[in-house]
Each structure stands twice: as C-alpha cells, then as structure tokens.
N, CA, C and O atoms as a GROMACS GRO file, in nm:
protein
  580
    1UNK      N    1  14.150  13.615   7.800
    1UNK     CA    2  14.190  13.484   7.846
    1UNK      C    3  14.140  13.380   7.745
    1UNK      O    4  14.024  13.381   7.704
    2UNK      N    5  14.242  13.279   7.702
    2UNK     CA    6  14.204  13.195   7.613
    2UNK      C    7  14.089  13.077   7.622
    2UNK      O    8  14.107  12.984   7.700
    3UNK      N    9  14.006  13.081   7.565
    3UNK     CA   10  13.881  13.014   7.599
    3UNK      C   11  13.766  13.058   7.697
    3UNK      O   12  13.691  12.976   7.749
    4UNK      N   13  13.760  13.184   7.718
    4UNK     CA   14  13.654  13.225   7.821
    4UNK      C   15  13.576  13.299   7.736
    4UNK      O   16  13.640  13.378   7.666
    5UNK      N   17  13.422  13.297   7.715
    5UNK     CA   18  13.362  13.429   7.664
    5UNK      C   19  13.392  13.548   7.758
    5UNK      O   20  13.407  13.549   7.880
    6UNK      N   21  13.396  13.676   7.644
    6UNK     CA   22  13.425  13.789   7.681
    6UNK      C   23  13.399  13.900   7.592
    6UNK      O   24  13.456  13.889   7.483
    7UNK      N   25  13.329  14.003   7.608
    7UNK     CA   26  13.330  14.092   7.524
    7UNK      C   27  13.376  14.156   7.494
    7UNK      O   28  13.415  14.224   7.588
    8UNK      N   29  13.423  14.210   7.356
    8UNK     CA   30  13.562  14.240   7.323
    8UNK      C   31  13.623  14.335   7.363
    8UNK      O   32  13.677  14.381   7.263
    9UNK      N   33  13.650  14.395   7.448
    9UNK     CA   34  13.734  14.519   7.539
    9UNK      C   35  13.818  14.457   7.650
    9UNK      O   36  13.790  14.366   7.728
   10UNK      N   37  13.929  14.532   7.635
   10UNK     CA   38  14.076  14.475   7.671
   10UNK      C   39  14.003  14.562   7.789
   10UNK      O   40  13.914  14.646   7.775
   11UNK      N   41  14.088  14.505   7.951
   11UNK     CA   42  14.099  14.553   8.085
   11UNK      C   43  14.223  14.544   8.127
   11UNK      O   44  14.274  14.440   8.168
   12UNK      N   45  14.306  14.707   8.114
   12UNK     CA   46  14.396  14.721   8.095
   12UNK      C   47  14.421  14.785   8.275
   12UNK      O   48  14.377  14.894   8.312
   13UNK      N   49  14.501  14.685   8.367
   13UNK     CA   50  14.526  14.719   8.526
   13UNK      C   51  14.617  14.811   8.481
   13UNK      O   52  14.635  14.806   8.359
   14UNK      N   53  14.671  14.883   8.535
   14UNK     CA   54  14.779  15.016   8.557
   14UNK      C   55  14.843  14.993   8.706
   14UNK      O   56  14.777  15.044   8.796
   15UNK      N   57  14.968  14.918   8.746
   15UNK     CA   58  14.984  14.877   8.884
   15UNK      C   59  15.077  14.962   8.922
   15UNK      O   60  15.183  14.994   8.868
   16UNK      N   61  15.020  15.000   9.031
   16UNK     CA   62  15.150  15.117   9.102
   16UNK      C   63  15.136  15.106   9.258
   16UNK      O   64  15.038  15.073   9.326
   17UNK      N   65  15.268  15.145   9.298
   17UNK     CA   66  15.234  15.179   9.458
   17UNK      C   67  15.102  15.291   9.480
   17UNK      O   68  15.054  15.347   9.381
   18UNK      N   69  15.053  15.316   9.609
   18UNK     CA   70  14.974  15.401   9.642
   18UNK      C   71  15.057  15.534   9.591
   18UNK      O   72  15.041  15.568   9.474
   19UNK      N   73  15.112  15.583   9.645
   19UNK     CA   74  15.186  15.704   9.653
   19UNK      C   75  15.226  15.739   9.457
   19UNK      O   76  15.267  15.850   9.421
   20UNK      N   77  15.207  15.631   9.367
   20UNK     CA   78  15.236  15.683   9.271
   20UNK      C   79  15.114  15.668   9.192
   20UNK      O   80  15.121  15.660   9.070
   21UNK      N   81  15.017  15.666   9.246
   21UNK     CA   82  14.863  15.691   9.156
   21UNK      C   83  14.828  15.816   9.117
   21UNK      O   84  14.751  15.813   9.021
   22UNK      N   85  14.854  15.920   9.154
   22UNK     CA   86  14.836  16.057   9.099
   22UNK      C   87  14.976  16.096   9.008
   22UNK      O   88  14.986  16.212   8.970
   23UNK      N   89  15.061  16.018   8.981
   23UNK     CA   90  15.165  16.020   8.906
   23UNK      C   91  15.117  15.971   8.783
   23UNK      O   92  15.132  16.036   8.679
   24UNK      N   93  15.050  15.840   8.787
   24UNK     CA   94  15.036  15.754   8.700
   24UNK      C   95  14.914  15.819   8.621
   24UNK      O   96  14.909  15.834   8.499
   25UNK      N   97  14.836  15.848   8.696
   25UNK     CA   98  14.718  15.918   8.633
   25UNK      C   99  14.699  16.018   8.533
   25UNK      O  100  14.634  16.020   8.429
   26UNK      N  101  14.833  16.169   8.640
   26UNK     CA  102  14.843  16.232   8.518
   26UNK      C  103  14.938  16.221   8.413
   26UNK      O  104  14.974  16.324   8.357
   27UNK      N  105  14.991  16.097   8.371
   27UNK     CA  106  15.039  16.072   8.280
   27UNK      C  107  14.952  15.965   8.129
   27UNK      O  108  14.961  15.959   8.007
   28UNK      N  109  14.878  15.904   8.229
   28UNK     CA  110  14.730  15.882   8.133
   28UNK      C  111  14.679  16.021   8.102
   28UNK      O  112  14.654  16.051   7.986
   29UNK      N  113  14.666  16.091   8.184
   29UNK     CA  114  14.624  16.208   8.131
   29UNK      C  115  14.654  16.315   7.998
   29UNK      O  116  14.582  16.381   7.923
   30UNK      N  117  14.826  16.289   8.014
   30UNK     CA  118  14.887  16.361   7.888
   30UNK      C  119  14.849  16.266   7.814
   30UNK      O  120  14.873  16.314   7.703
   31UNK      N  121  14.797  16.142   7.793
   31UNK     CA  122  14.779  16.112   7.619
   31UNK      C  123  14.626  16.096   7.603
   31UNK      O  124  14.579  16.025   7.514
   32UNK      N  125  14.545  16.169   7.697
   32UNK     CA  126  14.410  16.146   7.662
   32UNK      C  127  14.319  16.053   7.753
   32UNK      O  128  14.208  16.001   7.735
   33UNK      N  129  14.384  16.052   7.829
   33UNK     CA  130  14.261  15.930   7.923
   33UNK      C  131  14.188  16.029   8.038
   33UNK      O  132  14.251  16.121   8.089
   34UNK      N  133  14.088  16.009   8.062
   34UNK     CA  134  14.017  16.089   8.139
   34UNK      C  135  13.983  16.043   8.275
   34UNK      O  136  13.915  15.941   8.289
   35UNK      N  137  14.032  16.124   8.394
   35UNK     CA  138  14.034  16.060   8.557
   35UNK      C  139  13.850  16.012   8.576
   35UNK      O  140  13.773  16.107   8.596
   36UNK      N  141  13.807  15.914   8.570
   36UNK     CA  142  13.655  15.950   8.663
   36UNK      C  143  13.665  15.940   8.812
   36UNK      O  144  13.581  15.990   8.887
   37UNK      N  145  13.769  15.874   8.851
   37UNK     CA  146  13.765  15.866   9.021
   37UNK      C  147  13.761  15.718   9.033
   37UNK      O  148  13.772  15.650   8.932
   38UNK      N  149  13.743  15.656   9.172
   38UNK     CA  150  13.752  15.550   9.215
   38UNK      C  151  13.603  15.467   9.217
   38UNK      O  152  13.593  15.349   9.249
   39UNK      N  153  13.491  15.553   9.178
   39UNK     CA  154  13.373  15.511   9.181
   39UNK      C  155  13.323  15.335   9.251
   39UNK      O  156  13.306  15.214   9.233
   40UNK      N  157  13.321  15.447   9.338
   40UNK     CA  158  13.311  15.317   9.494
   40UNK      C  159  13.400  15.252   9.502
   40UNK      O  160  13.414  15.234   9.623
   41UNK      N  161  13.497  15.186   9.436
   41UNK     CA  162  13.609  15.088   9.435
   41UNK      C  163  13.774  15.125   9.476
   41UNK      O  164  13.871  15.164   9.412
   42UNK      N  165  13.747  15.089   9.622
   42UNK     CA  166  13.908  15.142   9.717
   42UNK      C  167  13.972  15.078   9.604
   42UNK      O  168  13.926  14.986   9.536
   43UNK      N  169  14.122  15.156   9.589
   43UNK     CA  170  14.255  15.123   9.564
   43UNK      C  171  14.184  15.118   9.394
   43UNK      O  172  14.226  15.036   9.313
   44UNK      N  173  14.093  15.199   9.365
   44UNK     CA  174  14.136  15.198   9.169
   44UNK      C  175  14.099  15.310   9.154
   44UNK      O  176  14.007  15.356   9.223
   45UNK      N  177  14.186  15.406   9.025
   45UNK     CA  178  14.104  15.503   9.002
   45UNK      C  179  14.046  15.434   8.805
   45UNK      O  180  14.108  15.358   8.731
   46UNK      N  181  13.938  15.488   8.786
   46UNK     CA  182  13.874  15.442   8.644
   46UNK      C  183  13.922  15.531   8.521
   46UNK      O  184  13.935  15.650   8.549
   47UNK      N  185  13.947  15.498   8.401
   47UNK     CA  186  13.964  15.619   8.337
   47UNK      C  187  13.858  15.638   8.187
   47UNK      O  188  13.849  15.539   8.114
   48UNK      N  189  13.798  15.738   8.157
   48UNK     CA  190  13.699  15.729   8.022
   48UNK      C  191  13.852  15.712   7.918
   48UNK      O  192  13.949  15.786   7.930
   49UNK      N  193  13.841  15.598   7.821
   49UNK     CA  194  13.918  15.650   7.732
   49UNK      C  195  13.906  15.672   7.634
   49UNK      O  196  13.801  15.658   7.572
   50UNK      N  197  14.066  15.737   7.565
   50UNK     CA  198  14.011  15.788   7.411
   50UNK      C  199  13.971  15.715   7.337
   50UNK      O  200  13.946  15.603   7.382
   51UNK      N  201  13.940  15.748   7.159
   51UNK     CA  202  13.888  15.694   7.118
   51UNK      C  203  14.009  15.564   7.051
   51UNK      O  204  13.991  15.446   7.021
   52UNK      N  205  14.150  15.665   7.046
   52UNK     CA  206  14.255  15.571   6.978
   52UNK      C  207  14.311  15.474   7.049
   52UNK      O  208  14.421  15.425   7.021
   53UNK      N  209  14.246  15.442   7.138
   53UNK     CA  210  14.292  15.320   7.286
   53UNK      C  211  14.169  15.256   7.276
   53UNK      O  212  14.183  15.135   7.294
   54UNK      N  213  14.028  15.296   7.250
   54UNK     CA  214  13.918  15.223   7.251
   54UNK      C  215  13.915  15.063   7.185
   54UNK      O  216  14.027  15.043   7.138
   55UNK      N  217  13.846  14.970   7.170
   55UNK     CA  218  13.792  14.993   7.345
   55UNK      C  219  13.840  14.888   7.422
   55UNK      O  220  13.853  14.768   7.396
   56UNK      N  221  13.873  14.979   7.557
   56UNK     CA  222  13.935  14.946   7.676
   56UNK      C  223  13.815  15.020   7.765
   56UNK      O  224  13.730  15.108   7.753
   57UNK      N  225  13.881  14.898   7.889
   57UNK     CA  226  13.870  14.961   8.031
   57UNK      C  227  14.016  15.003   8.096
   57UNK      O  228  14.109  14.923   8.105
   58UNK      N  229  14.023  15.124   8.134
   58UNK     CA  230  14.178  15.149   8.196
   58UNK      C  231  14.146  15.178   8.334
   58UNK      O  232  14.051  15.248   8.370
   59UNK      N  233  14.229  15.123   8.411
   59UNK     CA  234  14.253  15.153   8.548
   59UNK      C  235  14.386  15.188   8.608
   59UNK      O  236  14.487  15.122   8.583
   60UNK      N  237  14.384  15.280   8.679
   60UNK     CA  238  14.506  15.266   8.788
   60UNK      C  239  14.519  15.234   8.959
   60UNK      O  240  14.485  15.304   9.054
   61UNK      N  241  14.585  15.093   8.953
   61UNK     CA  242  14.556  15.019   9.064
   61UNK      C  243  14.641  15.013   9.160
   61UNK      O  244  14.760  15.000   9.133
   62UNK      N  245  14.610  15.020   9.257
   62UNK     CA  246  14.716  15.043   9.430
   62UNK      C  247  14.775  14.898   9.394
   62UNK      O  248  14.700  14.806   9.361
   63UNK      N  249  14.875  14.888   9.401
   63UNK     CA  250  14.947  14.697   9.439
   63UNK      C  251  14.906  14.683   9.544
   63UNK      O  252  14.936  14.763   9.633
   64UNK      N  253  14.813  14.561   9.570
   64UNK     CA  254  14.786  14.526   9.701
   64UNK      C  255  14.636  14.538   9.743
   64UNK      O  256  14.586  14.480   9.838
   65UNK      N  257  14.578  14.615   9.664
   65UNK     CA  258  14.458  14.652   9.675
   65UNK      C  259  14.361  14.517   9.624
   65UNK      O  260  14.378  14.431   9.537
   66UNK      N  261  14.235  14.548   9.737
   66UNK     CA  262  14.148  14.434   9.663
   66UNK      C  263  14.088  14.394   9.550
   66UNK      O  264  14.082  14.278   9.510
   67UNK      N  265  14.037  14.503   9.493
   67UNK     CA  266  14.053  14.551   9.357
   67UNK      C  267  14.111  14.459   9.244
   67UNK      O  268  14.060  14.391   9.155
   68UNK      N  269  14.301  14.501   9.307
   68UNK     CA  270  14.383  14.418   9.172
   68UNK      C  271  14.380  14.275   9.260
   68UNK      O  272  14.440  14.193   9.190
   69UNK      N  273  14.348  14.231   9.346
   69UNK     CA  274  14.374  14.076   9.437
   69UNK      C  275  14.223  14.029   9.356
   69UNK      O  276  14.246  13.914   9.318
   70UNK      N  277  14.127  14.054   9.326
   70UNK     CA  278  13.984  14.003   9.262
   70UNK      C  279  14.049  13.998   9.116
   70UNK      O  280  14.096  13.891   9.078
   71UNK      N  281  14.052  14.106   9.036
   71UNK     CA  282  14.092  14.088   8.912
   71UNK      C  283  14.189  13.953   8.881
   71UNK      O  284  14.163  13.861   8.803
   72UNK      N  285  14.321  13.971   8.974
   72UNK     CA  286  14.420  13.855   8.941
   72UNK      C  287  14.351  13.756   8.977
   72UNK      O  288  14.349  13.661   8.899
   73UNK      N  289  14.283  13.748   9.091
   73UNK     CA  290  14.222  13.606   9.127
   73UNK      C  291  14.135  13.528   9.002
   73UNK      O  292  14.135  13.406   8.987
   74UNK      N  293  14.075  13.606   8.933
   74UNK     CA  294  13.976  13.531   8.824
   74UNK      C  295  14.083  13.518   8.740
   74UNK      O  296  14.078  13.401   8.700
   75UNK      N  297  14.192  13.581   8.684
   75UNK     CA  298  14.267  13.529   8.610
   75UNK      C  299  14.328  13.382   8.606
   75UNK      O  300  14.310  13.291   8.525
   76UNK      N  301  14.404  13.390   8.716
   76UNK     CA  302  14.472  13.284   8.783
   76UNK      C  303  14.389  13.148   8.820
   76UNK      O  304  14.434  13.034   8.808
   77UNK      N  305  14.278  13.178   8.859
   77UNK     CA  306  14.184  13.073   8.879
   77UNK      C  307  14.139  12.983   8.759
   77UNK      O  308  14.164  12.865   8.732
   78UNK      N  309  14.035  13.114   8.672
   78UNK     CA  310  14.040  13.040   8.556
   78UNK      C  311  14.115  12.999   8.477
   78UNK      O  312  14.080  12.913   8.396
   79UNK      N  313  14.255  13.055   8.479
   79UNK     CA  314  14.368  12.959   8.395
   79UNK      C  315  14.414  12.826   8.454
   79UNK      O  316  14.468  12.744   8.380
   80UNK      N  317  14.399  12.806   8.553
   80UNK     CA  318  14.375  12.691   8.635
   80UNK      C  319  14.322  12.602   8.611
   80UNK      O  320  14.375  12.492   8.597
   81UNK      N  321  14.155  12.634   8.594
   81UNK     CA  322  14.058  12.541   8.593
   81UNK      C  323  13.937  12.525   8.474
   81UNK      O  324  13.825  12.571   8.456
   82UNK      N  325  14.014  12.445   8.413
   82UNK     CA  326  13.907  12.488   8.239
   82UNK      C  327  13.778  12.437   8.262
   82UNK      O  328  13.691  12.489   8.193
   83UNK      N  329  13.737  12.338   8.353
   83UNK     CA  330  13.590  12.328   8.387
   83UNK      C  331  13.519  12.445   8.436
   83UNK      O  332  13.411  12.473   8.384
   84UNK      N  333  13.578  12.538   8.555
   84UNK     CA  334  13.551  12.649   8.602
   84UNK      C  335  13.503  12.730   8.542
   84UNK      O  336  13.391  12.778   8.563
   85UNK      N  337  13.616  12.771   8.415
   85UNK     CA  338  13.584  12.873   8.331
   85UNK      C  339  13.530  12.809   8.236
   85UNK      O  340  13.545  12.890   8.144
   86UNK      N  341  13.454  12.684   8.173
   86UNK     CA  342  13.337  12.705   8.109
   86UNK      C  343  13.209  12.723   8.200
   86UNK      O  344  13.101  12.757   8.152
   87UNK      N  345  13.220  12.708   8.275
   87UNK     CA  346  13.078  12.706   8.372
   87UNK      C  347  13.109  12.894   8.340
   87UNK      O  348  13.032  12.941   8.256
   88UNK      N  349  13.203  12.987   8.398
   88UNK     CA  350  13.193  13.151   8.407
   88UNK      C  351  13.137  13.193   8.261
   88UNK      O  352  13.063  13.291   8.256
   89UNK      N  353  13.166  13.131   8.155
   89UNK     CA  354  13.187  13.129   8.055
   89UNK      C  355  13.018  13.121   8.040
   89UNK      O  356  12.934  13.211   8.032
   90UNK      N  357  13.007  13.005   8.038
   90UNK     CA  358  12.857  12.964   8.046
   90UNK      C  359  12.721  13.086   8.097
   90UNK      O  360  12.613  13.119   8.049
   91UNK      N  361  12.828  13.136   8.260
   91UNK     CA  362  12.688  13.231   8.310
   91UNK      C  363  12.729  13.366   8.252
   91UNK      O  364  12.638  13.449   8.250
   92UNK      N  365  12.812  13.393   8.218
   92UNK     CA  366  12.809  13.523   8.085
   92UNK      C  367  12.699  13.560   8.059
   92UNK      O  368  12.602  13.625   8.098
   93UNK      N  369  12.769  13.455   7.924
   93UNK     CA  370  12.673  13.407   7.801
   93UNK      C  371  12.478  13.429   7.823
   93UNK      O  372  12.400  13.485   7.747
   94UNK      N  373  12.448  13.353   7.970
   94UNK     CA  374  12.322  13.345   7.970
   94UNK      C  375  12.263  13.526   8.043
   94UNK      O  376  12.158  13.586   8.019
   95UNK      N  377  12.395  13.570   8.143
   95UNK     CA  378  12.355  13.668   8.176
   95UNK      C  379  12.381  13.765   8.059
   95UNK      O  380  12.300  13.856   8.071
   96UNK      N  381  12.457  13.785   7.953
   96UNK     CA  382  12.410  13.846   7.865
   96UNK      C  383  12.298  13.871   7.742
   96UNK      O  384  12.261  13.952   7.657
   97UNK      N  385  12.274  13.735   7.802
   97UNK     CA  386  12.077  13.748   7.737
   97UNK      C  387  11.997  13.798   7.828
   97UNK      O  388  11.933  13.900   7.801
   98UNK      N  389  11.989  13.751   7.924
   98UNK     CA  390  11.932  13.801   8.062
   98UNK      C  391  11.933  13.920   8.098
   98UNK      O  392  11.822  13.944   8.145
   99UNK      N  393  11.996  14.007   8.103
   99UNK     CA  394  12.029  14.129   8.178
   99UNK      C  395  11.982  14.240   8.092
   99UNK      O  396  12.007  14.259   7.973
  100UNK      N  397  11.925  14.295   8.156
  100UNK     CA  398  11.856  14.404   8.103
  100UNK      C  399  11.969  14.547   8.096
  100UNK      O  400  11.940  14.660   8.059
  101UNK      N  401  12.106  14.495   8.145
  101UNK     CA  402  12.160  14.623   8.171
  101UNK      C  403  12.284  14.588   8.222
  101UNK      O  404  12.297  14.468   8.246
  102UNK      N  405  12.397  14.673   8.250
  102UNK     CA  406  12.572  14.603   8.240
  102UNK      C  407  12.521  14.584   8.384
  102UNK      O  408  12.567  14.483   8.437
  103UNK      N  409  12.442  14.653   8.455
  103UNK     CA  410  12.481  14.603   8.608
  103UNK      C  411  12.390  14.450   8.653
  103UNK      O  412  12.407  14.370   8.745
  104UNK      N  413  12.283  14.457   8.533
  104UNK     CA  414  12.216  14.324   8.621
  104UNK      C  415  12.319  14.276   8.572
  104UNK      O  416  12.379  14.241   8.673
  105UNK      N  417  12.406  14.240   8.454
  105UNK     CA  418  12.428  14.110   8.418
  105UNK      C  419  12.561  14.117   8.498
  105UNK      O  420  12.621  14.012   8.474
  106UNK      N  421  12.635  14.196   8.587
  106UNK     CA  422  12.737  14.205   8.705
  106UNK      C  423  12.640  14.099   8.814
  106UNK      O  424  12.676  13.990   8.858
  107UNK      N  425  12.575  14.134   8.827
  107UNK     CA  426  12.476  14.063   8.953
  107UNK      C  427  12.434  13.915   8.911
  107UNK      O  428  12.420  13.818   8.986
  108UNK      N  429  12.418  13.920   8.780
  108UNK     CA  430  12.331  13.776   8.741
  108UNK      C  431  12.467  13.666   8.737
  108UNK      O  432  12.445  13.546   8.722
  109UNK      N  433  12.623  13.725   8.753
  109UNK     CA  434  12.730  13.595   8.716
  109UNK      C  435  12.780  13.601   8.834
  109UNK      O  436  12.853  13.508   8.869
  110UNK      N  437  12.753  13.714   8.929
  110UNK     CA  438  12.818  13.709   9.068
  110UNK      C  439  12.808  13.569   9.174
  110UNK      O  440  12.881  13.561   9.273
  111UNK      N  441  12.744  13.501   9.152
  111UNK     CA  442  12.771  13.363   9.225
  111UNK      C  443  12.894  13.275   9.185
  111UNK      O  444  12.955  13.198   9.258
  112UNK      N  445  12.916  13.303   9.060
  112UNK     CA  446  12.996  13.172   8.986
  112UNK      C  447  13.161  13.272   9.065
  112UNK      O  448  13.245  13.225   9.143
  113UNK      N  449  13.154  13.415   9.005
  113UNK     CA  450  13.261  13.476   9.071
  113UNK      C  451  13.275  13.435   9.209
  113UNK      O  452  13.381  13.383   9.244
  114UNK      N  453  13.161  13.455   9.308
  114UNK     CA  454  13.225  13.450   9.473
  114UNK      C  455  13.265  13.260   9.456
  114UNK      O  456  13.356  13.225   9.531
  115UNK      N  457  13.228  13.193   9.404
  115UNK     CA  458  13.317  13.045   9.400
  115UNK      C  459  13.466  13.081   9.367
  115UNK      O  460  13.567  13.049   9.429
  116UNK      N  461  13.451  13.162   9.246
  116UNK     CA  462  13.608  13.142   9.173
  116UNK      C  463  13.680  13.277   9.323
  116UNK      O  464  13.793  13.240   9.358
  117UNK      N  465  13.648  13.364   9.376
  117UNK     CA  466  13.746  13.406   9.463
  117UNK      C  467  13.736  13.306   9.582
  117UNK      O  468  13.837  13.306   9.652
  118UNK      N  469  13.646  13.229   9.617
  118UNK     CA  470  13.694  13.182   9.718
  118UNK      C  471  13.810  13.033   9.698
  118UNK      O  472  13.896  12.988   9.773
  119UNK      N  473  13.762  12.992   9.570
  119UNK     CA  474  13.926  12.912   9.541
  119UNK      C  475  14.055  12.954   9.499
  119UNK      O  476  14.150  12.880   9.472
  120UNK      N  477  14.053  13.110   9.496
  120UNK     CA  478  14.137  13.181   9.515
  120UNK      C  479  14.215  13.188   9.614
  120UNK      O  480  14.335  13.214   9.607
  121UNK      N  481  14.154  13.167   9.714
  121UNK     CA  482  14.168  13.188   9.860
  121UNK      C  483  14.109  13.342   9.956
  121UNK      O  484  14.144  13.386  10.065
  122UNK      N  485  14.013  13.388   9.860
  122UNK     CA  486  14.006  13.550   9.918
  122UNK      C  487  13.891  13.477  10.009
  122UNK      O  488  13.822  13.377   9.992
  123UNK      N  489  13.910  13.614  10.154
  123UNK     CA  490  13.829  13.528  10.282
  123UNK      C  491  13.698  13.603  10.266
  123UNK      O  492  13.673  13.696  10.190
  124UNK      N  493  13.635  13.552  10.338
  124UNK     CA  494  13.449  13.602  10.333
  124UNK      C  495  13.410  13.696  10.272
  124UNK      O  496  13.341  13.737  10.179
  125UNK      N  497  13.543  13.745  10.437
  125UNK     CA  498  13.474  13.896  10.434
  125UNK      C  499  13.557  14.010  10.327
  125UNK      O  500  13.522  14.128  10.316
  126UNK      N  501  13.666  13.952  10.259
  126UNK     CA  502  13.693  13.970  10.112
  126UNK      C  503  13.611  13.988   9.995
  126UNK      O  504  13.598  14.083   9.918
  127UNK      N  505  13.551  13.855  10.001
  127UNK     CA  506  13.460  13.826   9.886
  127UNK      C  507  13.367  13.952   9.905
  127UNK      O  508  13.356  14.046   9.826
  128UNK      N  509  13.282  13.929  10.067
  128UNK     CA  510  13.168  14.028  10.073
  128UNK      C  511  13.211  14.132  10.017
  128UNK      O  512  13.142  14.162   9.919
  129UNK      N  513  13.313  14.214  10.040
  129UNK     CA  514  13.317  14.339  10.023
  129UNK      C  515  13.331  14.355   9.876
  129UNK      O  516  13.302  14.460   9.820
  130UNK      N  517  13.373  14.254   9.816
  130UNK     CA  518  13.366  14.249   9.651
  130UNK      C  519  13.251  14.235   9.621
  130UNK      O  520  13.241  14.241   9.498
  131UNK      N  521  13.170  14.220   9.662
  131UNK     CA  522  13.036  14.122   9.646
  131UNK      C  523  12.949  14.308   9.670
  131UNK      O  524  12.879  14.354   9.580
  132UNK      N  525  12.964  14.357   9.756
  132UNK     CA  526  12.910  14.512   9.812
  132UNK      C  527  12.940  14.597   9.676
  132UNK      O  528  12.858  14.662   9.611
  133UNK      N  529  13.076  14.581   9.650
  133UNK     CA  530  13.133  14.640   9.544
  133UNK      C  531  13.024  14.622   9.401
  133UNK      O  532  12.997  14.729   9.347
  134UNK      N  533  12.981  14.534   9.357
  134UNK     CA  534  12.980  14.473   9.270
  134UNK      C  535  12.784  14.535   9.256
  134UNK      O  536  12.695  14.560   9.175
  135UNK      N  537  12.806  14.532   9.354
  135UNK     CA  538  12.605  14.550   9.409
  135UNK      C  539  12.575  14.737   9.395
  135UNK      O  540  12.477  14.785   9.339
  136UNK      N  541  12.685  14.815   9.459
  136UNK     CA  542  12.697  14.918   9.445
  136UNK      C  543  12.690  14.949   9.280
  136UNK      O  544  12.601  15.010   9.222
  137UNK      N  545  12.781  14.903   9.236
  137UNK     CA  546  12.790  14.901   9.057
  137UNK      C  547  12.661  14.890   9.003
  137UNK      O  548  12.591  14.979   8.956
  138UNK      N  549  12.629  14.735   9.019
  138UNK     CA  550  12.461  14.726   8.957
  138UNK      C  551  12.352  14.836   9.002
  138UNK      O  552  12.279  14.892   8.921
  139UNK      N  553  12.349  14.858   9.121
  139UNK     CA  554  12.290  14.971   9.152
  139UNK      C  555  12.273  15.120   9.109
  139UNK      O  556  12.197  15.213   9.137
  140UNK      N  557  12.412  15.091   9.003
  140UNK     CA  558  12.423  15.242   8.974
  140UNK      C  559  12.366  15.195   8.800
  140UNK      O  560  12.320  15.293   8.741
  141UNK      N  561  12.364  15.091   8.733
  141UNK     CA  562  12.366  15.039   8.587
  141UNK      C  563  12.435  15.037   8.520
  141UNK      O  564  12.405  15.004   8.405
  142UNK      N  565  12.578  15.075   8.555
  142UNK     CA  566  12.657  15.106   8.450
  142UNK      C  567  12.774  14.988   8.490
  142UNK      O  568  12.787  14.924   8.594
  143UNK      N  569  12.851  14.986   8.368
  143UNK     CA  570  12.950  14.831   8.351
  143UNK      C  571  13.009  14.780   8.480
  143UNK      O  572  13.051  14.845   8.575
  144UNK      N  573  13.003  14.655   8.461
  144UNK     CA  574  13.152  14.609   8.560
  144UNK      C  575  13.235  14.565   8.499
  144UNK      O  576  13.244  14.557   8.377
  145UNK      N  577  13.363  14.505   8.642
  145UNK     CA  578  13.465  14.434   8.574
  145UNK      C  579  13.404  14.298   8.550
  145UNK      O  580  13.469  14.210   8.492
   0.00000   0.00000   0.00000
C-alpha cells in the first residue's frame, strides 16, 4: 500500500468459495507451495513458499471469512485515511524496534489495528475474535499478518 511502512513481502489472499479450498490448494501445490493448515485462523489455509515466489505470504481464503473481512478492512481503511495510516505506519516502525519477536511486534500495533477495524465497521465481537487470533499468533512467536 502506497505510503504505509511495510516489510518487504507481498501478502498474496487466494479467494475462493469454501468448497473450492482444497482445489485451490492443491494447485498451489503443483507449483511448489506447501499446505501448513489454518493455524488457528478459521476460513485460511497458510502456505510455506518456494523459494521462486519468495518472499511472500500465500494464503487461501474462504470469501466471506473473517480472515479476508480484517485483511480488506486495513486495506480499505487505510486507503481512506492517510492520517490513520501514518499513525499504523508510525506503530510499526516503533514496534519493530520494540519487539523482541514477529509475535510481540503483532501485539505491540494491535491497538492502532482494533481502531482501524472498528472504522471498518467490524463489530466487537469481530474485532475480539481477531484480537484472540492475533494473541494466539504472538503466543506461538512466529509472524503475523
């Protein structure tokens, strides 16, 4: 997104109906992408990828799922609101000094996020469960979205 810090790896959604996620998958599969599962996160599956796609994050996402409704929401939001996204921009930046690790620094910008979904319009108990999501992740140390 133009004007947001970001570190340089593309997050590449994969949108499909439910019923065509094991379609979609093993067709990432024939060129090298590797299934890890949904790792805690309803409606996505994650994929390790190769090295000639690197680096990415690849997903394959249910349409409709909360998942792709959070992802689009920060999109849409911050293209919206260029004050917004220097402030996200801003707690990055500081949580990537800060963070000892991909999951604190998921945890250390998670406030500025539950603002930007709730001017999204996602409801509480939306956010929460993104917010659970997000906590589960840090908990484990390894990256978020």
């Amino acid at each position: 997104m133009p004007g947001l810090a970001a570190k340089p790896i593309i997050d590449v959604d994969v949108v499909v109906e439910a019923a065509d996620a094991e379609p979609a998958s093993r067709a990432l599969a024939h060129i090298g992408f590797e299934a890890r599962g949904d790792l805690d996160v309803p409606g996505r599956i994650a994929f390790f990828t190769p090295e000639r796609f690197a680096p990415s994050n690849t997903y394959v996402m249910t349409d409709g799922s909360l998942a792709l409704r959070n992802h689009l929401a920060v999109r849409d939001v911050l293209r919206a609101d260029s004050a917004l996204r220097d402030e996200y921009a801003a707690a990055k930046r500081q949580a990537a000094i800060s963070a000892g690790n991909p999951g604190e620094y998921l945890v250390l910008k998670s406030g500025v996020l539950d603002r930007i979904l709730c001017l999204a319009g996602l409801s509480a108990e939306e956010r929460a469960q993104v917010a659970e999501v997000n906590r589960s992740i840090a908990a484990r140390g390894v990256k978020g979205d």
